[in-house]
PyMOL Python script that loads the backbone (N, CA, C, O; Angstrom):
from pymol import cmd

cmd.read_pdbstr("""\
ATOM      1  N   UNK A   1       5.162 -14.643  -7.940  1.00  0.00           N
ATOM      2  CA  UNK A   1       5.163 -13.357  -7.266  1.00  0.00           C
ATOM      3  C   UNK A   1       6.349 -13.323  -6.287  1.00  0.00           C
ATOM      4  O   UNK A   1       6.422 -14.242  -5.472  1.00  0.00           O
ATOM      5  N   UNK A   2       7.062 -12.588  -6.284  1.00  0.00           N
ATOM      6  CA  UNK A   2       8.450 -12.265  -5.535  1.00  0.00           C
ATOM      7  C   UNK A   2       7.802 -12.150  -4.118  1.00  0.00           C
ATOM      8  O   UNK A   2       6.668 -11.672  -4.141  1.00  0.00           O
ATOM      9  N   UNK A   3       8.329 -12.518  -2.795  1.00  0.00           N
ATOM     10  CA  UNK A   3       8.500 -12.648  -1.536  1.00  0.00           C
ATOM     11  C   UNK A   3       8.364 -11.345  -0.698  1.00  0.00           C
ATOM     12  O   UNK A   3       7.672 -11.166   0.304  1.00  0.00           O
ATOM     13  N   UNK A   4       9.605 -10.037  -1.672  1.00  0.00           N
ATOM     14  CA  UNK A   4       9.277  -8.543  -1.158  1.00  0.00           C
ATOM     15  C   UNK A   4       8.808  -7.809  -2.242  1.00  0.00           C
ATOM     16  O   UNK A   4       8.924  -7.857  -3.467  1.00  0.00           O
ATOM     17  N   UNK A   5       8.157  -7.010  -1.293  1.00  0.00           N
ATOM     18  CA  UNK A   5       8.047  -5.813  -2.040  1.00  0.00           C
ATOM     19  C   UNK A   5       8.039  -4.259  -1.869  1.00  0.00           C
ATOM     20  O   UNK A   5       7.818  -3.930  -0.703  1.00  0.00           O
ATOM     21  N   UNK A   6       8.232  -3.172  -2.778  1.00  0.00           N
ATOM     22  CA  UNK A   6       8.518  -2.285  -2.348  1.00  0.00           C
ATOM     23  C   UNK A   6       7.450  -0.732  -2.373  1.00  0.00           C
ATOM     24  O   UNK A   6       6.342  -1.093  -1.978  1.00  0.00           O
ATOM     25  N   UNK A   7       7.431   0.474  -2.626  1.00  0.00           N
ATOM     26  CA  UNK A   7       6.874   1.690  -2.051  1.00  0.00           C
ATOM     27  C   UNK A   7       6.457   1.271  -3.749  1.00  0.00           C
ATOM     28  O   UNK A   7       5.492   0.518  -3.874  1.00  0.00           O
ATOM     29  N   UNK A   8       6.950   1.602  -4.636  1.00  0.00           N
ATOM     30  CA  UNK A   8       7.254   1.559  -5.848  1.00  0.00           C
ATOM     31  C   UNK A   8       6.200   0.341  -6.410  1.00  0.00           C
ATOM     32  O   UNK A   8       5.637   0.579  -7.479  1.00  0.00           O
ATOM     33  N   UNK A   9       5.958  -0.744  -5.841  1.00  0.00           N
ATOM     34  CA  UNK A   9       5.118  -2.167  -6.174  1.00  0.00           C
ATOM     35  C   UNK A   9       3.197  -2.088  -6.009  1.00  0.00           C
ATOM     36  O   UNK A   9       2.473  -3.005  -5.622  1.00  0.00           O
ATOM     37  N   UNK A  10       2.758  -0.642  -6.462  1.00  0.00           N
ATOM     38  CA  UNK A  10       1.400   0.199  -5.411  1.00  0.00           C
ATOM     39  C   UNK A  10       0.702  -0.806  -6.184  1.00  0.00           C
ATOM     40  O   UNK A  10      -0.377  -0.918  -5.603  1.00  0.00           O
ATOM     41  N   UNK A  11       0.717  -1.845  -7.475  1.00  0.00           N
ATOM     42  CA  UNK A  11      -0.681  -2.941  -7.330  1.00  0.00           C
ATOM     43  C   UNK A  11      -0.404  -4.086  -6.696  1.00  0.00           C
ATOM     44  O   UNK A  11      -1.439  -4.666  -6.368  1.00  0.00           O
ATOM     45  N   UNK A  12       0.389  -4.536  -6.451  1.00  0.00           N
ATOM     46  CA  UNK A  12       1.171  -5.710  -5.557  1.00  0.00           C
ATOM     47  C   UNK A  12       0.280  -5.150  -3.767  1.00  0.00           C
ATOM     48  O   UNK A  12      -0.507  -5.802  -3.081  1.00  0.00           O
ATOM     49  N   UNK A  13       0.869  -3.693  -3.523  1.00  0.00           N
ATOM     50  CA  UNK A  13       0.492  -2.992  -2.029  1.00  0.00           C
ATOM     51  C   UNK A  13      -1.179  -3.304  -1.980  1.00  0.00           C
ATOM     52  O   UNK A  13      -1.759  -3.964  -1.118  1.00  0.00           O
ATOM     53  N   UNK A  14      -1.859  -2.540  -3.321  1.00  0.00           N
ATOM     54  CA  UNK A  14      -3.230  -2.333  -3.039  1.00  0.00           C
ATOM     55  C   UNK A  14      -3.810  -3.650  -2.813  1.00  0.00           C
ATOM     56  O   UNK A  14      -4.645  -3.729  -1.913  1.00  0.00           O
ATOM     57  N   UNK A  15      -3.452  -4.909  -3.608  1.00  0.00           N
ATOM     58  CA  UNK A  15      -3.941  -6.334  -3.331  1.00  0.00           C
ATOM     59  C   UNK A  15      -3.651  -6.848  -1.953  1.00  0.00           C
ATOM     60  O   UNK A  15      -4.528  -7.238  -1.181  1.00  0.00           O
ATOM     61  N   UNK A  16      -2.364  -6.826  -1.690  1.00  0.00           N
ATOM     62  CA  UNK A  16      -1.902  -7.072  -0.153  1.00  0.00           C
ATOM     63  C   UNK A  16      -2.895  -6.243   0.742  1.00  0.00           C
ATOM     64  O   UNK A  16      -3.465  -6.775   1.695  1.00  0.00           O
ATOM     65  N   UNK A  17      -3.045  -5.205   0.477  1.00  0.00           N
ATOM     66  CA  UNK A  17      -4.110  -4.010   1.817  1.00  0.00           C
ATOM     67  C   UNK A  17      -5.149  -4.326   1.732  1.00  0.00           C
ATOM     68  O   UNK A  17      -5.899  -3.780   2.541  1.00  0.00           O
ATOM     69  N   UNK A  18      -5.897  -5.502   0.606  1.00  0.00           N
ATOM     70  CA  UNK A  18      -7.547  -5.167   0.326  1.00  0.00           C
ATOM     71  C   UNK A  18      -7.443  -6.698   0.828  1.00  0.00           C
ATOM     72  O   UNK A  18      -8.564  -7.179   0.993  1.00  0.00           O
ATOM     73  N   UNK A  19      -6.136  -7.792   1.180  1.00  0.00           N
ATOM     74  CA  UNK A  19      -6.222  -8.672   1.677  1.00  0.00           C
ATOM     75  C   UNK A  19      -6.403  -9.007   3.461  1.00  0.00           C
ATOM     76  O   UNK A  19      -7.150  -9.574   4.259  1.00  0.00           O
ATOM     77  N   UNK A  20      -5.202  -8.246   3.389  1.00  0.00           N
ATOM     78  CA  UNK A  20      -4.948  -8.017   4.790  1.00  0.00           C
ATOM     79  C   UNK A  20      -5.936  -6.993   6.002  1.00  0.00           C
ATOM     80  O   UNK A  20      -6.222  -7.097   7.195  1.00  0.00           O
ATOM     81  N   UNK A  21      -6.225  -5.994   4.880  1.00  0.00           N
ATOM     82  CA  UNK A  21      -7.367  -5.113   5.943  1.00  0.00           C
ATOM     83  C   UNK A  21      -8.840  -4.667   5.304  1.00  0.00           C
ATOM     84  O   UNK A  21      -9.161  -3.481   5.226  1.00  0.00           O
ATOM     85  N   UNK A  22      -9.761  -5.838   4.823  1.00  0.00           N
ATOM     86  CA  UNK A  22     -10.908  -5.782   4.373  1.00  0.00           C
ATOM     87  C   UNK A  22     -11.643  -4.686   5.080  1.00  0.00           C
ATOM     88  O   UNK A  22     -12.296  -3.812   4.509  1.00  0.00           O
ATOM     89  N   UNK A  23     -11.451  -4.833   6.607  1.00  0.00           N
ATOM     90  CA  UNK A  23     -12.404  -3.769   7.660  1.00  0.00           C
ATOM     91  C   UNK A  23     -12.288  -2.205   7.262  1.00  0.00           C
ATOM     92  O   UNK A  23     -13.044  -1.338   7.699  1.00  0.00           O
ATOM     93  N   UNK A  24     -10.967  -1.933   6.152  1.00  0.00           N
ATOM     94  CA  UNK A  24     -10.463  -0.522   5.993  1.00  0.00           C
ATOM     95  C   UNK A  24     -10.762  -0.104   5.149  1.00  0.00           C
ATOM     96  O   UNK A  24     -10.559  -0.811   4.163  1.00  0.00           O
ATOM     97  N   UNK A  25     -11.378   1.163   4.903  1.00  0.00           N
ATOM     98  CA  UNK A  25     -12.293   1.795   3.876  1.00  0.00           C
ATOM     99  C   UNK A  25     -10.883   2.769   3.290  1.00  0.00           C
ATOM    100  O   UNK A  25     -10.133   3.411   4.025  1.00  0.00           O
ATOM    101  N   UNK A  26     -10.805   2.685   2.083  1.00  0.00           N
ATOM    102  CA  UNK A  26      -9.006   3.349   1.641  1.00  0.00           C
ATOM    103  C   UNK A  26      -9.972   4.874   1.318  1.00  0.00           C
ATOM    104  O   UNK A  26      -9.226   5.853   1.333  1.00  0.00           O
ATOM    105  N   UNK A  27     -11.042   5.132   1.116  1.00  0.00           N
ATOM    106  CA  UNK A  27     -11.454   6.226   0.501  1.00  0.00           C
ATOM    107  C   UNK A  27     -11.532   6.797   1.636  1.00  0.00           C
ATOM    108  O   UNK A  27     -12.097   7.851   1.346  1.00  0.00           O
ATOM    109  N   UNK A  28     -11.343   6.813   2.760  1.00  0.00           N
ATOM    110  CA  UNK A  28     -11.411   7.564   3.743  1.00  0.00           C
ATOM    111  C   UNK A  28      -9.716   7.673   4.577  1.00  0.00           C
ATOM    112  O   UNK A  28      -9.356   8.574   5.334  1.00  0.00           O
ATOM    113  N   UNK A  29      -9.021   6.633   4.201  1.00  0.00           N
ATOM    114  CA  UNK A  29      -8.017   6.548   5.190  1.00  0.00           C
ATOM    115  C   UNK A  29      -6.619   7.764   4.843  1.00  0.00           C
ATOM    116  O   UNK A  29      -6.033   8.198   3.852  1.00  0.00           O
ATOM    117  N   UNK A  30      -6.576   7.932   6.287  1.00  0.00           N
ATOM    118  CA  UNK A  30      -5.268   9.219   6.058  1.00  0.00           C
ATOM    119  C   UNK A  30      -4.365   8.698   5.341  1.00  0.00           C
ATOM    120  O   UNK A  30      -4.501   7.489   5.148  1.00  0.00           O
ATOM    121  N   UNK A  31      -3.012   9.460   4.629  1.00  0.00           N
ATOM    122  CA  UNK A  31      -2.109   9.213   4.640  1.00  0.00           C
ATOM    123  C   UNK A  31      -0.817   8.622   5.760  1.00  0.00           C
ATOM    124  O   UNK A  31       0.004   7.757   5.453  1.00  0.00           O
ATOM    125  N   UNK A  32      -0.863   9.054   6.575  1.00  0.00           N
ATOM    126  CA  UNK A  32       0.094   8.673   7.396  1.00  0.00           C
ATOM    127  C   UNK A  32      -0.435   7.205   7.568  1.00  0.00           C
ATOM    128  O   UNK A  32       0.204   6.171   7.371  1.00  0.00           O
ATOM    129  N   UNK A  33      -1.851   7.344   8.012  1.00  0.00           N
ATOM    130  CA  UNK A  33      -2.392   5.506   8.170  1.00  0.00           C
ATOM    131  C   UNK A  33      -1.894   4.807   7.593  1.00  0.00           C
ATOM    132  O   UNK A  33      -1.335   3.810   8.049  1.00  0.00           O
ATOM    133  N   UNK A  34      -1.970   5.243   5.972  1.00  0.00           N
ATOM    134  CA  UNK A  34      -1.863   4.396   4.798  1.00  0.00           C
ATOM    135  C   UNK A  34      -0.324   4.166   4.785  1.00  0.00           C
ATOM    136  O   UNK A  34      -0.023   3.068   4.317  1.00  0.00           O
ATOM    137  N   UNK A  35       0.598   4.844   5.138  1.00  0.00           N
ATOM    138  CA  UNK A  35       1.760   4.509   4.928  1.00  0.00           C
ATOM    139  C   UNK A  35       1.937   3.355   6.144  1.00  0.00           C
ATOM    140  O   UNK A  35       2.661   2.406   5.841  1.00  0.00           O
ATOM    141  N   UNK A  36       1.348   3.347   7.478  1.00  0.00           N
ATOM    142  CA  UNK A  36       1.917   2.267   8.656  1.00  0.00           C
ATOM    143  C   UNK A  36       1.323   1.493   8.089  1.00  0.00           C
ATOM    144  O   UNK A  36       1.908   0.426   8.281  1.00  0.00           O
ATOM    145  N   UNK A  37       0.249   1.294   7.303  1.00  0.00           N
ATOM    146  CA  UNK A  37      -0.580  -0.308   7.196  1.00  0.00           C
ATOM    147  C   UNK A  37       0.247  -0.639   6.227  1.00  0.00           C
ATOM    148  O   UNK A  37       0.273  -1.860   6.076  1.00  0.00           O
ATOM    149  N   UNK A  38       1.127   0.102   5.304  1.00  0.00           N
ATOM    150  CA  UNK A  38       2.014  -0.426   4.170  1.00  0.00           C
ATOM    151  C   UNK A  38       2.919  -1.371   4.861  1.00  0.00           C
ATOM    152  O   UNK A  38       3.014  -2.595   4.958  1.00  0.00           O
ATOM    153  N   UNK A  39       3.649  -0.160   5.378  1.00  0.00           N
ATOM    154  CA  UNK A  39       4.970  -0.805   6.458  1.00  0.00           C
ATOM    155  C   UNK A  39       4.969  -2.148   7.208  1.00  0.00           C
ATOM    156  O   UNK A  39       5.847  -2.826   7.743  1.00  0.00           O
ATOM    157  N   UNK A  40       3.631  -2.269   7.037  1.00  0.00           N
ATOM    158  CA  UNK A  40       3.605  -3.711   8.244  1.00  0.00           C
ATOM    159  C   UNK A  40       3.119  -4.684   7.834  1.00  0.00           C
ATOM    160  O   UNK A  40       2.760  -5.684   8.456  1.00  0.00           O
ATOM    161  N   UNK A  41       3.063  -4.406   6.500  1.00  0.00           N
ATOM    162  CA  UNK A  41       2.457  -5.589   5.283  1.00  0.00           C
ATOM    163  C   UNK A  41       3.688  -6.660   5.522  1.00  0.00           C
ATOM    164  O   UNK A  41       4.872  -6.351   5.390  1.00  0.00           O
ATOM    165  N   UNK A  42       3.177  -8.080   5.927  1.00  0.00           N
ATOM    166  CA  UNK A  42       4.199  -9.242   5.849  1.00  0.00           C
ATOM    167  C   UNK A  42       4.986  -9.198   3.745  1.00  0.00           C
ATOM    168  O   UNK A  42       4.354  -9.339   2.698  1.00  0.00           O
ATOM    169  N   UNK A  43       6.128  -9.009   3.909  1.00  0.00           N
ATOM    170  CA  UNK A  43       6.802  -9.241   2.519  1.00  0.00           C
ATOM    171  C   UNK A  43       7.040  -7.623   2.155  1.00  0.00           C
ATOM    172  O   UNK A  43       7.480  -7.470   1.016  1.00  0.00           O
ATOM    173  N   UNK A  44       6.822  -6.328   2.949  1.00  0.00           N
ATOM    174  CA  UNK A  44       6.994  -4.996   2.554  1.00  0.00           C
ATOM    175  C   UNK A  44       8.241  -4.985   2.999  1.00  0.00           C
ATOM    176  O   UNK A  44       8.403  -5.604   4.050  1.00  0.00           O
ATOM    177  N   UNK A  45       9.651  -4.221   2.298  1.00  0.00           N
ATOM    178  CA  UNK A  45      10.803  -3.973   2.730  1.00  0.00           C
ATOM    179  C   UNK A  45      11.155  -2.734   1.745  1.00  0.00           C
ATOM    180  O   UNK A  45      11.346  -2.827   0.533  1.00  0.00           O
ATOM    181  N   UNK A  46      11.210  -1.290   2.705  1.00  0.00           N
ATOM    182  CA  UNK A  46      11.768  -0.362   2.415  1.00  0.00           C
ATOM    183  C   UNK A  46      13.208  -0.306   1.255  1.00  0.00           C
ATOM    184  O   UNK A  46      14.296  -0.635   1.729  1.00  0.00           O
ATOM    185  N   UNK A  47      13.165  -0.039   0.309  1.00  0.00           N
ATOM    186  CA  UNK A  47      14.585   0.296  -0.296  1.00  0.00           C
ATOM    187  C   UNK A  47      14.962   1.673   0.222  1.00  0.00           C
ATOM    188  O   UNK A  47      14.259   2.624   0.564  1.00  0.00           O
ATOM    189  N   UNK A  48      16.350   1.489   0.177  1.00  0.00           N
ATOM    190  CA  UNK A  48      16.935   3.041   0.688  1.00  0.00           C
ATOM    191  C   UNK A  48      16.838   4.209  -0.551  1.00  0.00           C
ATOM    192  O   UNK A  48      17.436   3.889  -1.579  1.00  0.00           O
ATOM    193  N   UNK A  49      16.295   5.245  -0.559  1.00  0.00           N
ATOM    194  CA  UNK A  49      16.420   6.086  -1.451  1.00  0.00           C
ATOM    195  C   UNK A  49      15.066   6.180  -2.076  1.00  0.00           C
ATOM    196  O   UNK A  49      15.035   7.057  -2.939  1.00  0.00           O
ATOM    197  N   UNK A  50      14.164   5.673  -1.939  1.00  0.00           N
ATOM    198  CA  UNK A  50      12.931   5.287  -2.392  1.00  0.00           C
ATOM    199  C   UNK A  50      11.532   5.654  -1.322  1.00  0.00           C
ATOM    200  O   UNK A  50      10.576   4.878  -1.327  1.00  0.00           O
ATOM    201  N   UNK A  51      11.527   6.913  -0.418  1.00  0.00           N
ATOM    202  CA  UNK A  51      10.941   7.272   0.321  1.00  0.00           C
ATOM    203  C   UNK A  51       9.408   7.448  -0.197  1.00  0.00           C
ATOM    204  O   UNK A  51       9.183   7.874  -1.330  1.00  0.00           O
ATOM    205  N   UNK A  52       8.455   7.122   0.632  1.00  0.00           N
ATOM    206  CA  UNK A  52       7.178   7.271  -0.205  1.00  0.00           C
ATOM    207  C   UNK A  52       6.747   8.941  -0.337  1.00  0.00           C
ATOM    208  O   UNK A  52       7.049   9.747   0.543  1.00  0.00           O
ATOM    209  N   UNK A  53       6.006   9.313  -1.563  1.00  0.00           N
ATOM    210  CA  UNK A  53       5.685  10.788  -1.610  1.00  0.00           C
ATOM    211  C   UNK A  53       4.440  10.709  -1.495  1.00  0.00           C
ATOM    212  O   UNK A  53       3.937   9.686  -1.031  1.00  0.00           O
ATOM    213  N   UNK A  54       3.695  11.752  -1.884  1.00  0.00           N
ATOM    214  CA  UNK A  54       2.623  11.711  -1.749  1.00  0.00           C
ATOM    215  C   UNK A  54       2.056  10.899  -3.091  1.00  0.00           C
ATOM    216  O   UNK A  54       1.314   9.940  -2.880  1.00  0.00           O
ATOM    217  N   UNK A  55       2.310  11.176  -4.155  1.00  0.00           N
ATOM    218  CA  UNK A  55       2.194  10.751  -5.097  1.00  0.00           C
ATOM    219  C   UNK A  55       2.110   9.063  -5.060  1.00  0.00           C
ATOM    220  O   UNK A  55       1.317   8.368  -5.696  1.00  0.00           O
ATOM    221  N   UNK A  56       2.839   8.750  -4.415  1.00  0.00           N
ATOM    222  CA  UNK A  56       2.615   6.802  -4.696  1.00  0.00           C
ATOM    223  C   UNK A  56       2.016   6.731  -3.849  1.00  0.00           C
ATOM    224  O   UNK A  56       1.660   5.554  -3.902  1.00  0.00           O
ATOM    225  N   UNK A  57       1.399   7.312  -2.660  1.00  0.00           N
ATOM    226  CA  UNK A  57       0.546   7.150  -1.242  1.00  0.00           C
ATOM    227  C   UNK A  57      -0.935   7.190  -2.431  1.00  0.00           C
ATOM    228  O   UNK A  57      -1.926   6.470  -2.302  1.00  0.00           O
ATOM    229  N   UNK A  58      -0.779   7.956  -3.260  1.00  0.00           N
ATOM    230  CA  UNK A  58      -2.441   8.394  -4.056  1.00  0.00           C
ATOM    231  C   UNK A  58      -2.143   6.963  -4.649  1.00  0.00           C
ATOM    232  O   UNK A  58      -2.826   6.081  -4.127  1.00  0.00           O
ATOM    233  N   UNK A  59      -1.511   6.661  -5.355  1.00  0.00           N
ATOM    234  CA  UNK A  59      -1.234   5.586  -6.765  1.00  0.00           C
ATOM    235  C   UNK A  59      -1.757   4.203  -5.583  1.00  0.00           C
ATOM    236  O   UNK A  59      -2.598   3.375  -5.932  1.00  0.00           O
ATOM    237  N   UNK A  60      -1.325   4.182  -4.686  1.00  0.00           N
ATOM    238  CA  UNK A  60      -1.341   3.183  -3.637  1.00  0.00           C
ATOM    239  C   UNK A  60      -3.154   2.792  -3.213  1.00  0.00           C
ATOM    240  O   UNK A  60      -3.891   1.807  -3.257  1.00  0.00           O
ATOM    241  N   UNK A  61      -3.244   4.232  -2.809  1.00  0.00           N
ATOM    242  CA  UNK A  61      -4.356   4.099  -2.353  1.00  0.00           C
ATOM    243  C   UNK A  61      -5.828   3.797  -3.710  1.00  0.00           C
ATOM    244  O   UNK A  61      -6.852   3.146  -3.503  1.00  0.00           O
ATOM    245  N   UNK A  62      -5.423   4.542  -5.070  1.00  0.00           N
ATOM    246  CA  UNK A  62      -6.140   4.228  -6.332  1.00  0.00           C
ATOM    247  C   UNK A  62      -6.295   2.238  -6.254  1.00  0.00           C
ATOM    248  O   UNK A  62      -7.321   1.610  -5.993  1.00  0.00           O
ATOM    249  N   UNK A  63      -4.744   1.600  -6.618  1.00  0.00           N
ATOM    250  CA  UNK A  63      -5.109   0.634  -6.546  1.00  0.00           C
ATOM    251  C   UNK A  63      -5.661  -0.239  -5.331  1.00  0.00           C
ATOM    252  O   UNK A  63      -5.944  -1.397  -5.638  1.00  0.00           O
ATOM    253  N   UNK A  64      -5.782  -0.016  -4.526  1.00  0.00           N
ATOM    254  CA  UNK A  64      -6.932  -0.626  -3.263  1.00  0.00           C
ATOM    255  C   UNK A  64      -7.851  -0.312  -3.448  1.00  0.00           C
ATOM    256  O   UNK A  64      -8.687  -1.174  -3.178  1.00  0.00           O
ATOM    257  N   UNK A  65      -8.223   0.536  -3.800  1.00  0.00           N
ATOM    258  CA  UNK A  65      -9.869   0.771  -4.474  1.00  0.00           C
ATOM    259  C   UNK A  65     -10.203  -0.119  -5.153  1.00  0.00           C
ATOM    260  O   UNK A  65     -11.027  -0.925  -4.721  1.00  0.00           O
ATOM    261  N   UNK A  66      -9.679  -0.239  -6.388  1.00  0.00           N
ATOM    262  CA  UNK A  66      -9.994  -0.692  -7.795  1.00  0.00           C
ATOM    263  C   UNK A  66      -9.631  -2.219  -7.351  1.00  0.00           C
ATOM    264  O   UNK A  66     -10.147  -3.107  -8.029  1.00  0.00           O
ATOM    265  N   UNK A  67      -8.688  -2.638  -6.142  1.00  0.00           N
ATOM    266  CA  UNK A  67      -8.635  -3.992  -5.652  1.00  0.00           C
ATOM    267  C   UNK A  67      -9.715  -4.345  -4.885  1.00  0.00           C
ATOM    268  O   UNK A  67      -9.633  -5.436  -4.321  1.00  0.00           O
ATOM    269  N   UNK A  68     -10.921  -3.553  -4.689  1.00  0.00           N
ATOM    270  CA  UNK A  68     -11.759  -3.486  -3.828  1.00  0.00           C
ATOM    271  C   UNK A  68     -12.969  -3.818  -4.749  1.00  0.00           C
ATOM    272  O   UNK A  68     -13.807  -4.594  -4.289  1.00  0.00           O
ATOM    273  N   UNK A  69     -13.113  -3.420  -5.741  1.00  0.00           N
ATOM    274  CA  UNK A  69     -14.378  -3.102  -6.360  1.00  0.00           C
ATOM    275  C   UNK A  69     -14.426  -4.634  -7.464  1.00  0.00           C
ATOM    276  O   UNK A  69     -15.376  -4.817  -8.225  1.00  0.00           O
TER     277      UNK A  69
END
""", "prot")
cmd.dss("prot")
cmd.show_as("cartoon", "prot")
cmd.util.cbc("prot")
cmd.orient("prot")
């Protein structure tokens, strides 16, 4: 498993988020939340040009679920 990862990496993110923040229920959590708890994932590094949409915030948040269950 590579060291970084990026907006673009959402089953890599959802495993890292269901590691790092068990206490966090993703079926409830905002977007904006969901993007700082990304950001501050040890091994997360922004590429330039690759801004998150809403669309990979959903894809993101799908796989933390399904990393959950």
């Amino acid at each position: 498993m590579s060291a970084t990862f990026h907006w673009l990496d959402v089953t890599r993110i959802g495993e890292e988020l269901a590691e790092h923040h068990p206490e966090v229920d993703p079926l409830t959590i905002s977007f904006p939340r969901l993007k700082a708890l990304v950001v501050a994932l040890p091994g997360f590094a922004e590429r330039p040009g690759h801004p998150p949409n809403e669309r990979i915030l959903e894809a993101i948040q799908q796989a933390w679920i399904e990393e959950r269950e």
